[in-house]
N, CA, C and O atoms as a Tinker XYZ file with bonds, in Angstrom:
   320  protein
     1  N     17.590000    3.985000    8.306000    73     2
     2  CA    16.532000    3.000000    8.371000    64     1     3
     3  C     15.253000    3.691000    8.846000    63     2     4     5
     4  O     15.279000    4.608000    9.667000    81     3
     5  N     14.039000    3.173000    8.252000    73     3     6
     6  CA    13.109000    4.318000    8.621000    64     5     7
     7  C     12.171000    2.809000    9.298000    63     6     8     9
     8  O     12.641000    1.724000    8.956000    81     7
     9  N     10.990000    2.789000   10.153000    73     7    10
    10  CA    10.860000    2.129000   10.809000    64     9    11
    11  C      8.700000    2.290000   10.589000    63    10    12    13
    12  O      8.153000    3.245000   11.141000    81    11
    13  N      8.168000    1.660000   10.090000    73    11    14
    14  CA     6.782000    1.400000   10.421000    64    13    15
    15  C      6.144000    0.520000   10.837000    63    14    16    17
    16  O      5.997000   -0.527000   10.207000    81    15
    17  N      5.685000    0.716000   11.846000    73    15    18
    18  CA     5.237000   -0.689000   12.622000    64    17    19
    19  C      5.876000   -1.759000   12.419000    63    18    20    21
    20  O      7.025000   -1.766000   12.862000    81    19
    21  N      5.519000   -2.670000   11.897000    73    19    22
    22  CA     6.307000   -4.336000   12.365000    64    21    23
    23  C      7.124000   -4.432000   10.820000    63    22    24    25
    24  O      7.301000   -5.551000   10.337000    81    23
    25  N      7.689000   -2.978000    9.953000    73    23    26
    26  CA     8.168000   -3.371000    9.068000    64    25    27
    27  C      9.533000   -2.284000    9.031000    63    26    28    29
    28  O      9.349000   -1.165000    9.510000    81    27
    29  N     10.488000   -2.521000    8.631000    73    27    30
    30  CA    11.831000   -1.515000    8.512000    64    29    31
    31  C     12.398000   -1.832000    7.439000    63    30    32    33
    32  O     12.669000   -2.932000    6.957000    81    31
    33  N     12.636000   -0.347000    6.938000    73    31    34
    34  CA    12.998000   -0.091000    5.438000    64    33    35
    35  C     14.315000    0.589000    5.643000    63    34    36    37
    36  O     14.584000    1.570000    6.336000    81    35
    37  N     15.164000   -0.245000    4.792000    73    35    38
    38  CA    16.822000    0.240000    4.802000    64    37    39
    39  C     17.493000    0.263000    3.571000    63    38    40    41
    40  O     17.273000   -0.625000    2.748000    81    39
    41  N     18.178000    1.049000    3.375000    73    39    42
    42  CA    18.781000    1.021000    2.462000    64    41    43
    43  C     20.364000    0.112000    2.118000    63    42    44    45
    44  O     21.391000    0.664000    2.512000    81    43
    45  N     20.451000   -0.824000    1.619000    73    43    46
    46  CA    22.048000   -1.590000    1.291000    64    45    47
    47  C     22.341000   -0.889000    0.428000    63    46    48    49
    48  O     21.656000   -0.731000   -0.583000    81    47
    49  N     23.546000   -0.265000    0.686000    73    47    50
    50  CA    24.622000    0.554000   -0.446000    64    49    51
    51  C     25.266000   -0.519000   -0.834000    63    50    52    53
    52  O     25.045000   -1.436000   -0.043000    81    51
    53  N     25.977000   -0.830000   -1.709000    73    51    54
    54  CA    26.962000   -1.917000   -2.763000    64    53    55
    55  C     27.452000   -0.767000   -3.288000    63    54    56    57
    56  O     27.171000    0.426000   -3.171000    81    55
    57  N     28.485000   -1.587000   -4.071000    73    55    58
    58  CA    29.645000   -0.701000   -4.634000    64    57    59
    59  C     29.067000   -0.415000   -5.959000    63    58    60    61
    60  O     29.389000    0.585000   -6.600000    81    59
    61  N     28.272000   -1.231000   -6.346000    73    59    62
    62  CA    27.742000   -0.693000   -7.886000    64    61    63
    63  C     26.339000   -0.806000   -8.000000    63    62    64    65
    64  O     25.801000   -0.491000   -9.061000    81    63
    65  N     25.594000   -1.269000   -6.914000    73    63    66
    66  CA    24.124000   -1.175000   -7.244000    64    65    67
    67  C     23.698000   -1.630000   -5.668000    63    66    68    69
    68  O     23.978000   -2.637000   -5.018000    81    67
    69  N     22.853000   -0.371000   -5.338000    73    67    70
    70  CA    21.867000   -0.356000   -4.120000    64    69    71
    71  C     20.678000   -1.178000   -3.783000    63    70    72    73
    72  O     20.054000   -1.345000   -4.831000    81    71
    73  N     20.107000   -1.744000   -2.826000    73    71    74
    74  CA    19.303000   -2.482000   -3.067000    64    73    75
    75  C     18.396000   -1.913000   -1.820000    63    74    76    77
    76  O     19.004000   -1.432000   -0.864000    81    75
    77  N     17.289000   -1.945000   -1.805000    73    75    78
    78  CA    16.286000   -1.462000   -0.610000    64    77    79
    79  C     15.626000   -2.712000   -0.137000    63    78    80    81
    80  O     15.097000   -3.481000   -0.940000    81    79
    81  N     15.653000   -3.030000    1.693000    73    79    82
    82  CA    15.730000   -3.941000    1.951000    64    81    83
    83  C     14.199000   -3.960000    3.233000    63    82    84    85
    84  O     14.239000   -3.375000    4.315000    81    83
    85  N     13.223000   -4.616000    2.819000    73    83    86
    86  CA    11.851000   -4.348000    4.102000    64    85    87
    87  C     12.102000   -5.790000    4.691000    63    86    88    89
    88  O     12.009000   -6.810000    4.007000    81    87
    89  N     12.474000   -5.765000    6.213000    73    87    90
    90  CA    12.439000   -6.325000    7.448000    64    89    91
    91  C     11.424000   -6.546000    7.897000    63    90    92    93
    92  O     10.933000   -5.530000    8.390000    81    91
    93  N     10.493000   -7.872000    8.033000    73    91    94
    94  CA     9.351000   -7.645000    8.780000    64    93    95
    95  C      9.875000   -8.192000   10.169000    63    94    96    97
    96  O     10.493000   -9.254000   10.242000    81    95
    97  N      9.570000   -7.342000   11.346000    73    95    98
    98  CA     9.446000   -7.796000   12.832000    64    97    99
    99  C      8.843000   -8.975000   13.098000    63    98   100   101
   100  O      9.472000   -9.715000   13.855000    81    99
   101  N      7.662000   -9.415000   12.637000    73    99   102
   102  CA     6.591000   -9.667000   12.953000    64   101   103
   103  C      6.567000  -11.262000   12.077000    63   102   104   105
   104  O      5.731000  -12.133000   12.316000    81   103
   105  N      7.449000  -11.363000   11.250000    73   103   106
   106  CA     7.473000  -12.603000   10.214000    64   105   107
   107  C      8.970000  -12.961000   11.003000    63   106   108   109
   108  O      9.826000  -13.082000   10.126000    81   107
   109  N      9.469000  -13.137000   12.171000    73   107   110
   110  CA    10.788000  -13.354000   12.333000    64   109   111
   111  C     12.004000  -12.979000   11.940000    63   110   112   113
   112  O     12.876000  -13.775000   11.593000    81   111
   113  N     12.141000  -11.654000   11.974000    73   111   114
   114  CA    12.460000  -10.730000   11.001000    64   113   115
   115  C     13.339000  -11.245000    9.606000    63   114   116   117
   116  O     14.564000  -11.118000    9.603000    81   115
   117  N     12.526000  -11.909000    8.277000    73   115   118
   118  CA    12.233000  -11.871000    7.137000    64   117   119
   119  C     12.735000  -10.657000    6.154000    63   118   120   121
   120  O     12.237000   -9.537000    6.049000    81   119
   121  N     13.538000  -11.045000    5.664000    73   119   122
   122  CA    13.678000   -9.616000    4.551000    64   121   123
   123  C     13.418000   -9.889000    3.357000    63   122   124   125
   124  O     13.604000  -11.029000    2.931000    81   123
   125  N     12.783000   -8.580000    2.330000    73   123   126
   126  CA    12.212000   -8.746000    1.203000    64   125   127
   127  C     13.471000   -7.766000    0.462000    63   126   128   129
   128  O     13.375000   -6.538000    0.459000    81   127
   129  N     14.599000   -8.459000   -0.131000    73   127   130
   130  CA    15.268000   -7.444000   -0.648000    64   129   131
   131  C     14.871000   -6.939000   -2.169000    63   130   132   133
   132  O     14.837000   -7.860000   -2.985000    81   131
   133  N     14.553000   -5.575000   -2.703000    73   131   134
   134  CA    14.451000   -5.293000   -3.625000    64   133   135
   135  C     15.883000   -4.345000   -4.503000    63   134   136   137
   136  O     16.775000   -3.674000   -3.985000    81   135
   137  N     15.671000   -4.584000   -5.677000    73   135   138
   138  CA    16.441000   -3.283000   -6.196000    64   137   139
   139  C     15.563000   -1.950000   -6.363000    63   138   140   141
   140  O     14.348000   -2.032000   -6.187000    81   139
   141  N     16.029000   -0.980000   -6.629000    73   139   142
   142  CA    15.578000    0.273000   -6.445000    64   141   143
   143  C     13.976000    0.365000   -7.517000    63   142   144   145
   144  O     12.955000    1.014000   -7.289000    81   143
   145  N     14.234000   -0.366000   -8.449000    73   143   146
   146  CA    13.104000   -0.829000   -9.559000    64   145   147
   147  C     11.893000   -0.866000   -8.938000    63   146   148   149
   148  O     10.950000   -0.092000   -8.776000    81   147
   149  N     12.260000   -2.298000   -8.551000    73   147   150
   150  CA    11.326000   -2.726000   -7.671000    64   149   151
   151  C     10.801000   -2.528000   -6.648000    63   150   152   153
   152  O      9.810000   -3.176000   -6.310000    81   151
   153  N     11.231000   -1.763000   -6.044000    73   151   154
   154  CA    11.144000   -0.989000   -4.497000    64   153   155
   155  C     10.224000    0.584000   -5.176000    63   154   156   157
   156  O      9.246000    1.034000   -4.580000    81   155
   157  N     10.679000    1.110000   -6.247000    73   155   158
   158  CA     9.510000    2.173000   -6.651000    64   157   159
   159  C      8.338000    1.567000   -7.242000    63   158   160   161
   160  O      7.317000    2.163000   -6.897000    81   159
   161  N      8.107000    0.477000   -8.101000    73   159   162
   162  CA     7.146000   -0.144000   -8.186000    64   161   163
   163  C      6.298000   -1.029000   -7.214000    63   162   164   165
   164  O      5.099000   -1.124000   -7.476000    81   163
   165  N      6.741000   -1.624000   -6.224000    73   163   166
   166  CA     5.885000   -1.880000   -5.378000    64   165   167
   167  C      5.251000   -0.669000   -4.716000    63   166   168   169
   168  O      4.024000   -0.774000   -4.716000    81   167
   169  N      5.828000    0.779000   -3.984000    73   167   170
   170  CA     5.748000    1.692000   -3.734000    64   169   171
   171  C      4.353000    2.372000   -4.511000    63   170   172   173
   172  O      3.367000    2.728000   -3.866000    81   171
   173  N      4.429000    2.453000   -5.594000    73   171   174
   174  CA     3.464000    2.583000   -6.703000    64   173   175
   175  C      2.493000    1.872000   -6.087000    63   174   176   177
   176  O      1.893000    2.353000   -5.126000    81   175
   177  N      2.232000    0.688000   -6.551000    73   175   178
   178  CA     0.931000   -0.019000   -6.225000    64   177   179
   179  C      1.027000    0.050000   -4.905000    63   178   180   181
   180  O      0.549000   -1.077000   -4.776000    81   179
   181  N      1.263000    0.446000   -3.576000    73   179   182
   182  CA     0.786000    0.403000   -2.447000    64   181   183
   183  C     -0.097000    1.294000   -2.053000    63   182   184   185
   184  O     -1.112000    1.314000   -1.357000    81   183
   185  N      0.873000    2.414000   -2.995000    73   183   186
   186  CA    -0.488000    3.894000   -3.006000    64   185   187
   187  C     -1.242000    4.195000   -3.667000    63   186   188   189
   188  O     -1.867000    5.239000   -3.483000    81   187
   189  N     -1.524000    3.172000   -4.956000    73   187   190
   190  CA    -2.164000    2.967000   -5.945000    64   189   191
   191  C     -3.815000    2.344000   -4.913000    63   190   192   193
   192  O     -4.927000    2.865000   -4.828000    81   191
   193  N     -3.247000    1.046000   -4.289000    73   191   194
   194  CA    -3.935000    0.595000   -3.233000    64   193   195
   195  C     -4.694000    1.358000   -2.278000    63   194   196   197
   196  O     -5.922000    1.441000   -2.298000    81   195
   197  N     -4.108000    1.787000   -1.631000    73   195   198
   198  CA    -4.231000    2.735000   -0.548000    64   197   199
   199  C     -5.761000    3.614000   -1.590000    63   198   200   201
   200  O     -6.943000    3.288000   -1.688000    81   199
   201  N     -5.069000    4.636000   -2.115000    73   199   202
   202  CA    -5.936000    5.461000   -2.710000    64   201   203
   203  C     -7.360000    4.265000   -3.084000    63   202   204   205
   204  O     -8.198000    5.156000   -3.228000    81   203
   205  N     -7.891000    3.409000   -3.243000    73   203   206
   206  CA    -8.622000    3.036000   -3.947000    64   205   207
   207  C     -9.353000    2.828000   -2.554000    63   206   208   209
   208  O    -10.468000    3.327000   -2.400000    81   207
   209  N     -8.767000    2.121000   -1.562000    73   207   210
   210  CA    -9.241000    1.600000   -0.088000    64   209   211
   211  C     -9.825000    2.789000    0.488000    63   210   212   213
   212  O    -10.784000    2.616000    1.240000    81   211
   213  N     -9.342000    4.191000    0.230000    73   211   214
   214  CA    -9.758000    5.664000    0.995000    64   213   215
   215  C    -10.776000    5.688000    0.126000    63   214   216   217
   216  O    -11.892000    5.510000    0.614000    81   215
   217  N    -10.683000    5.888000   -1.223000    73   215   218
   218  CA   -12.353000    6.020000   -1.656000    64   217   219
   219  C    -13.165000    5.674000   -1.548000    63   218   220   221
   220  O    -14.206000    6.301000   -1.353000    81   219
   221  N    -13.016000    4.464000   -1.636000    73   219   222
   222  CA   -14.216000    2.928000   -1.341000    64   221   223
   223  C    -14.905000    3.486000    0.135000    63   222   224   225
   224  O    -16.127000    3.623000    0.197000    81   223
   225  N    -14.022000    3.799000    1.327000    73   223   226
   226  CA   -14.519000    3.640000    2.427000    64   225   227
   227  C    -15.358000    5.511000    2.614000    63   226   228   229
   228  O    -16.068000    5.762000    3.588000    81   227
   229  N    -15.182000    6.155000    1.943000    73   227   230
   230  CA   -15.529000    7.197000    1.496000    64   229   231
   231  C    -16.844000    7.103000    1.022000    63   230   232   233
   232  O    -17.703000    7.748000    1.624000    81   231
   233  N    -17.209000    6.321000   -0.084000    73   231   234
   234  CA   -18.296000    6.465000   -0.895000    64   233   235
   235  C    -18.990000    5.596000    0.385000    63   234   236   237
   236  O    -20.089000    6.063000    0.684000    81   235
   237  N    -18.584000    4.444000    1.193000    73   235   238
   238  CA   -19.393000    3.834000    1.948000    64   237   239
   239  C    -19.878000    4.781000    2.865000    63   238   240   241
   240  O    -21.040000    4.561000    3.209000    81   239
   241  N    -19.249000    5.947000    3.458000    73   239   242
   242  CA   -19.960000    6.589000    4.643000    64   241   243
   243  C    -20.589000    7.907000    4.130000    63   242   244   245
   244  O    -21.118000    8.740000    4.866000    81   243
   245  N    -20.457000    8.017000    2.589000    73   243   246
   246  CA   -21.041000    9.585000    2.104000    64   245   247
   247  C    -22.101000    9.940000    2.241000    63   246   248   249
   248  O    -22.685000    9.071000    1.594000    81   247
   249  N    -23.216000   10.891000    2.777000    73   247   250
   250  CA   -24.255000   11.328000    2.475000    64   249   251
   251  C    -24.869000   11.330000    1.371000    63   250   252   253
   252  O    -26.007000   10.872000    1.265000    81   251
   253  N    -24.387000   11.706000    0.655000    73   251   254
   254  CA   -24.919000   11.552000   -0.701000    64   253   255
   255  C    -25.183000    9.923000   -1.795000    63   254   256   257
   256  O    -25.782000    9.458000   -2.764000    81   255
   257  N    -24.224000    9.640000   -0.725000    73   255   258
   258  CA   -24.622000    7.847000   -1.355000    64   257   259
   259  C    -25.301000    7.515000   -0.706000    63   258   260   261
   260  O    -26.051000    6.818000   -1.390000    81   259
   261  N    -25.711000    7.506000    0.497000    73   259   262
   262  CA   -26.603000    6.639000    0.758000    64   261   263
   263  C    -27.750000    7.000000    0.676000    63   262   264   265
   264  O    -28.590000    6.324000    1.271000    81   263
   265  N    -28.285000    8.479000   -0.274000    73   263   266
   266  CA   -29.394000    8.416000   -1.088000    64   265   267
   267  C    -29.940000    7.958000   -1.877000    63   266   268   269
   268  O    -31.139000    7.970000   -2.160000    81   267
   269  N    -28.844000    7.362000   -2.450000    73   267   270
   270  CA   -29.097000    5.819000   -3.805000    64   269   271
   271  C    -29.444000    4.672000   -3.137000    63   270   272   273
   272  O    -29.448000    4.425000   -1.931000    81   271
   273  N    -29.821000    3.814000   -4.370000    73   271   274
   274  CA   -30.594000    2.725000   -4.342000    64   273   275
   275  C    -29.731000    1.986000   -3.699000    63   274   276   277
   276  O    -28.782000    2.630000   -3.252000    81   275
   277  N    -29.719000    0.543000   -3.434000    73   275   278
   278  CA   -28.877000   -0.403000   -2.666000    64   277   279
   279  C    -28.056000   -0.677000   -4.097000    63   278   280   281
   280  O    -26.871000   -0.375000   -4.241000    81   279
   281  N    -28.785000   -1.228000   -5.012000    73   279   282
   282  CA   -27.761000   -1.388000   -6.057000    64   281   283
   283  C    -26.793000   -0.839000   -7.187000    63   282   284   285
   284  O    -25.937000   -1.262000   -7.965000    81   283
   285  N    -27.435000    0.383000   -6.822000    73   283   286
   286  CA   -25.920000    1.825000   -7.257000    64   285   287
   287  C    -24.926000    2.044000   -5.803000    63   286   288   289
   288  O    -23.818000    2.550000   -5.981000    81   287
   289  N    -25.186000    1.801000   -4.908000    73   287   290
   290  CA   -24.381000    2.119000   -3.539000    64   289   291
   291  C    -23.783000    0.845000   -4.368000    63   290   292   293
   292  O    -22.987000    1.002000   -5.294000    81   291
   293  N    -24.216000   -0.341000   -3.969000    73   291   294
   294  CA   -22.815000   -1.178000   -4.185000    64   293   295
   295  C    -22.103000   -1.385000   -5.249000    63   294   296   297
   296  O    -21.053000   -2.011000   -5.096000    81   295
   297  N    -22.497000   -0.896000   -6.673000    73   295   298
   298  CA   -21.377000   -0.777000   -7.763000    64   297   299
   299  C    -20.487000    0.235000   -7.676000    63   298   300   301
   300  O    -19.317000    0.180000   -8.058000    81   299
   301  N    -21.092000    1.267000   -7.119000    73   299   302
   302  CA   -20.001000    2.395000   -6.766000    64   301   303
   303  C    -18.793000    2.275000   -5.997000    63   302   304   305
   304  O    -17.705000    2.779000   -6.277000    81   303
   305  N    -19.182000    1.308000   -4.649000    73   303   306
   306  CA   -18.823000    0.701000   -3.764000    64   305   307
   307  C    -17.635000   -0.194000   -4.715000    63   306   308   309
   308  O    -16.521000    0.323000   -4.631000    81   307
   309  N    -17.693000   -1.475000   -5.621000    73   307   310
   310  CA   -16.951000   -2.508000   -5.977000    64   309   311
   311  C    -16.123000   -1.257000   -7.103000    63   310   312   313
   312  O    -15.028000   -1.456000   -7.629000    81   311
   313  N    -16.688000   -0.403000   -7.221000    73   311   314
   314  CA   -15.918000    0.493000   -8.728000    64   313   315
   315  C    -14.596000    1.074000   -7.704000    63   314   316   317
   316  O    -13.592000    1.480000   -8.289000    81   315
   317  N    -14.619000    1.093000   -6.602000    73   315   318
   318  CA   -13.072000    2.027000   -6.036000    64   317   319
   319  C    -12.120000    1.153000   -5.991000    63   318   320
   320  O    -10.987000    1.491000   -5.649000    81   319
């Protein structure tokens, strides 16, 4: 079981198909059981996410952006 903040990720072995299981602490501990499918596809879009949230906040503090106009800063800004 691997453990991040108010969420824990475990693995259920079954005899013929595994299922990956996120525990939230914090929701009364709530489980979101996935199959392995679904557990790499959410996985996907989290870092799909992630990556877009690091750029965005990137282009917001860059030097070089905030040599532009107000209204190229913020399309650049809504484009991450």
């Amino acid at each position: 079981m691997t453990h991040y903040n108010d969420v824990n990720v475990s693995l259920i072995a079954g005899d013929t198909n595994d299922q990956v299981a996120l525990t939230f602490v914090s929701a009364d501990g709530k489980t979101l059981v996935l199959t392995p499918s679904q557990a790499r596809s959410l996985a996907t879009d989290l870092i799909a996410a992630v990556n877009r949230a690091e750029v965005k906040s990137r282009l917001k503090s860059s030097p070089t952006l905030m040599g532009l106009p107000e209204g190229n800063r913020a399309r650049l800004a809504m484009a991450a």
